[in-house]
C-alpha positions in Angstrom: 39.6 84.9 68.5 39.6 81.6 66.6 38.6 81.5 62.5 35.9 78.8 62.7 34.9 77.5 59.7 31.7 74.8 59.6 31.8 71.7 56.8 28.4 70.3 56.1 28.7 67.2 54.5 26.4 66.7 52.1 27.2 64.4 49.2 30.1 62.0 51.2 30.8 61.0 54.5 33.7 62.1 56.6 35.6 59.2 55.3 36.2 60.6 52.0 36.2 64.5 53.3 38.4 64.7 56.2 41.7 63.5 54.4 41.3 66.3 51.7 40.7 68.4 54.2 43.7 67.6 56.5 45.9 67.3 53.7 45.0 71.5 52.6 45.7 72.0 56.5 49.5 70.8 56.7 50.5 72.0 53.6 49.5 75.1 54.8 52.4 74.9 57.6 50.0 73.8 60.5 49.6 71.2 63.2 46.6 69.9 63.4 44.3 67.8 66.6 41.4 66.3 65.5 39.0 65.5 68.0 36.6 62.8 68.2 33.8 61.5 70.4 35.3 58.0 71.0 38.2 55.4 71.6 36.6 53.7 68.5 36.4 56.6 66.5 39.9 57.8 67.5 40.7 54.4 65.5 38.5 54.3 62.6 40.5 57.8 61.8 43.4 56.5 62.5 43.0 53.7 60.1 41.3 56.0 57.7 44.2 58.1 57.1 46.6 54.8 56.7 44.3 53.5 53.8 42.7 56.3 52.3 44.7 56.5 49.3 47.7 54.1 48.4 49.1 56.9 46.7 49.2 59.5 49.7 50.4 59.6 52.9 48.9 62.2 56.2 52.1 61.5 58.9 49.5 61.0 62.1 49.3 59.6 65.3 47.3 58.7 68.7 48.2 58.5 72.0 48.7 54.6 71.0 51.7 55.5 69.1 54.5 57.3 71.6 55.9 60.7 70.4 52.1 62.4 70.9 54.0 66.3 70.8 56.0 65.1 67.0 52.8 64.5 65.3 51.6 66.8 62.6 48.3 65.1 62.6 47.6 64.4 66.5 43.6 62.6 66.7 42.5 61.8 70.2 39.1 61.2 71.9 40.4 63.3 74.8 41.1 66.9 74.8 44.8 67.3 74.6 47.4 68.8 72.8 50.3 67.7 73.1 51.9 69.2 69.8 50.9 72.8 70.1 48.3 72.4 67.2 47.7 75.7 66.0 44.0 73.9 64.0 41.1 71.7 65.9 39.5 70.0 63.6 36.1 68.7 65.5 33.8 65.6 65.0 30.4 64.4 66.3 30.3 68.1 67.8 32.6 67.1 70.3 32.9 70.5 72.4 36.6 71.9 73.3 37.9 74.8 74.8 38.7 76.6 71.4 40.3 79.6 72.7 44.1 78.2 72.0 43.6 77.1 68.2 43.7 80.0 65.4 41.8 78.1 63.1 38.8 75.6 64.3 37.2 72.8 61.6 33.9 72.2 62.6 32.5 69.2 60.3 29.2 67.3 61.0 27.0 65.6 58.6 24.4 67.2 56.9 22.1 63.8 56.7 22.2 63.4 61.1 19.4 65.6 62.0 20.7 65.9 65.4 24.1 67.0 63.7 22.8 69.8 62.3 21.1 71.3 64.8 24.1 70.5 66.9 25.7 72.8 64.6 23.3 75.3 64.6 23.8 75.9 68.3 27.3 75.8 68.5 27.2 78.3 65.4 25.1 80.2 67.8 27.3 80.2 70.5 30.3 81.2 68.5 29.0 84.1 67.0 27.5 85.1 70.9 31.1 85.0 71.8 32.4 86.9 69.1 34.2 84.4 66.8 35.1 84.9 62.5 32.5 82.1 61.2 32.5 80.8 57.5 30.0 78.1 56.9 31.2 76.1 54.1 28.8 73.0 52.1 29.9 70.1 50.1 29.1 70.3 46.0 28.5 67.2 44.6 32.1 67.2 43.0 33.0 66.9 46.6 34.4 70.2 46.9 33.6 73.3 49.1 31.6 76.1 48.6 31.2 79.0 50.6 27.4 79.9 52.2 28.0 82.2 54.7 29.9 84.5 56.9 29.3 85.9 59.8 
């Protein structure tokens, strides 16, 4: 069974959340895939991590960039894995098969009405099939505090 741990964004967008949060997930020895819902989006993540901070540096790729299975940071519109990730991270509620992953990073956006229930249901549906769920929200520091367990 998969750890699945929800991120409501509350006080930022994903732009500002997701590197911090990706960032925690390597140095804690793991590949990660991050899903998305589109070819666009795959790009505007890809960018993101390029330019998110001068100072840092997230080694990613796409499926544009060759060597898909050597990336620590794999993001893709499509459900692949190509690296073995051991951690999903997933956006827009994209759905995936999240059996294979030991760890699964649900994040939505707590001002998209549709998000959240979105995430309501799939938090549903997890704890139906049985999975470890931690719902986590976003203080207005940015940083994440833990609501719920289940």
């Amino acid at each position: 069974m998969a750890d699945i741990g929800f991120y409501h964004l509350t006080y930022s967008s994903i732009d500002r959340a997701l590197p911090k949060l990706l960032a925690k997930v390597l140095q804690g020895g793991f590949k990660v895939l991050v899903l998305t819902i589109s070819e666009e989006k795959t790009a505007f993540i890809d960018n993101l991590l390029w330019t998110y901070d001068p100072a840092s540096f997230l080694p990613h790729g796409s499926d544009k960039d060759g060597n898909k299975e050597l990336q620590p940071i794999y993001i893709s519109d499509k459900f692949e894995n190509p690296g073995a990730a051991n951690v999903v991270v997933i956006t827009d509620g994209v759905q995936a098969p999240i059996e294979q992953f030991e760890r699964v990073i649900d994040i939505f956006d707590g001002n998209d009405n549709e998000q959240v229930m979105q995430a309501r249901s799939r938090w549903k549906d997890y704890k139906a099939n049985g999975h470890n769920l931690d719902y986590f929200q976003q203080s207005e520091s940015g940083s994440w505090v833990k609501k719920a367990t289940s």
